[in-house]
N, C-alpha and C positions, 0 to 999 in steps of 0.2 A: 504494500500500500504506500503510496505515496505520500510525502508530507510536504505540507505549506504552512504558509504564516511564517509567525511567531517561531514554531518550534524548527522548521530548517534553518531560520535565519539561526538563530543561538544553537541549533544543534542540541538540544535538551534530548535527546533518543540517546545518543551517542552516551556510552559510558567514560567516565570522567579520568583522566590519565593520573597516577598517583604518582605525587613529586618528595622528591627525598629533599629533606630541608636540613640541610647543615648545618653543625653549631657554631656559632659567631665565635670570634678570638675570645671573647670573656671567659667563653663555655666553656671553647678546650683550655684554658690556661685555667680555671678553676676544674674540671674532671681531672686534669694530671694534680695539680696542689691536693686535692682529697684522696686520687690513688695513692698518692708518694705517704701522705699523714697516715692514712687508713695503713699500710706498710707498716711503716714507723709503729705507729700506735698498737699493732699485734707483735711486736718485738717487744713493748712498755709491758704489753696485758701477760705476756711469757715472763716475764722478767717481774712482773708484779711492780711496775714502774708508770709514771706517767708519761704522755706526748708533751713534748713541751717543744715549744718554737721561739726562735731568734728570731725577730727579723732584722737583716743584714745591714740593712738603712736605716736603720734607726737604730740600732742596738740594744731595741725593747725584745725581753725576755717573757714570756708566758707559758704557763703551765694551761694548755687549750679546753676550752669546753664546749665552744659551739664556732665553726666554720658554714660562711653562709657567702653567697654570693645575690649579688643586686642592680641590675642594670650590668656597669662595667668596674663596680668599686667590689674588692673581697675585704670582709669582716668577719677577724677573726678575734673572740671574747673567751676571754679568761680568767686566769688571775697572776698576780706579781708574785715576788717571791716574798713579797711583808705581807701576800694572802690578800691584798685591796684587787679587789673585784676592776680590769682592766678591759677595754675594747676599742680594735687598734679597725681603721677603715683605712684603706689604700688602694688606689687603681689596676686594675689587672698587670698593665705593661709596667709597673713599677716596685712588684712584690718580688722581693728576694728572700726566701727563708731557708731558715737551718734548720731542719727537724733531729732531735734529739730522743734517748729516753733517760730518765733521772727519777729520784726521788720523789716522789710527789708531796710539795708543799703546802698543798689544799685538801681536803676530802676529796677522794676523787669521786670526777664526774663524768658518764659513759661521753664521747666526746658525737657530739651531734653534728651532722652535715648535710644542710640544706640551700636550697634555692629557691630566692624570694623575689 
């Protein structure tokens, strides 16, 4: 059967091509920051230690509790080593960290990672 109108013009019959949509620099520079942590962090949980992270530019030290990403800024919240409740935001293209495992200076807490 034949079609007119509307539906040849826009081709509504036709089923719809499915497009693979790629993650922006933020995504991938945040998915590798939480594989490398998520890493790290099952060496802390064998070791009965915490994730703790340097960041290289700043020289702020955190013992991690929740890694999150937002637009194109990563924030990462923790706490210091005086246990004061810290939370560091920084641009994807300008995060440089050190992931360690150590002593846990806080109660520990399961370290969360999300995107928001």
């Amino acid at each position: 059967m034949a079609r007119s109108g509307l539906d040849s013009i826009l081709n509504l019959s036709e089923p719809k091509a499915d497009y693979i949509v790629s993650p922006s620099l933020p995504e991938l520079a945040y998915n590798t920051i939480v594989s490398q942590a998520k890493q790290v962090e099952a060496e802390a949980n064998a070791k009965n230690e915490a994730l703790i992270v340097t960041l290289t530019s700043g020289g702020v030290r955190l013992q991690v509790q929740k890694v999150a990403f937002q637009g194109q800024l990563l924030i990462i919240q923790g706490f210091d080593q005086e246990g004061a409740s810290a939370t560091v935001v920084q641009h994807y293209s300008q995060v440089s960290i050190l992931f360690q495992t150590a002593a846990a200076w806080c109660d520990k807490y399961p370290v969360e990672y999300q995107i928001t």
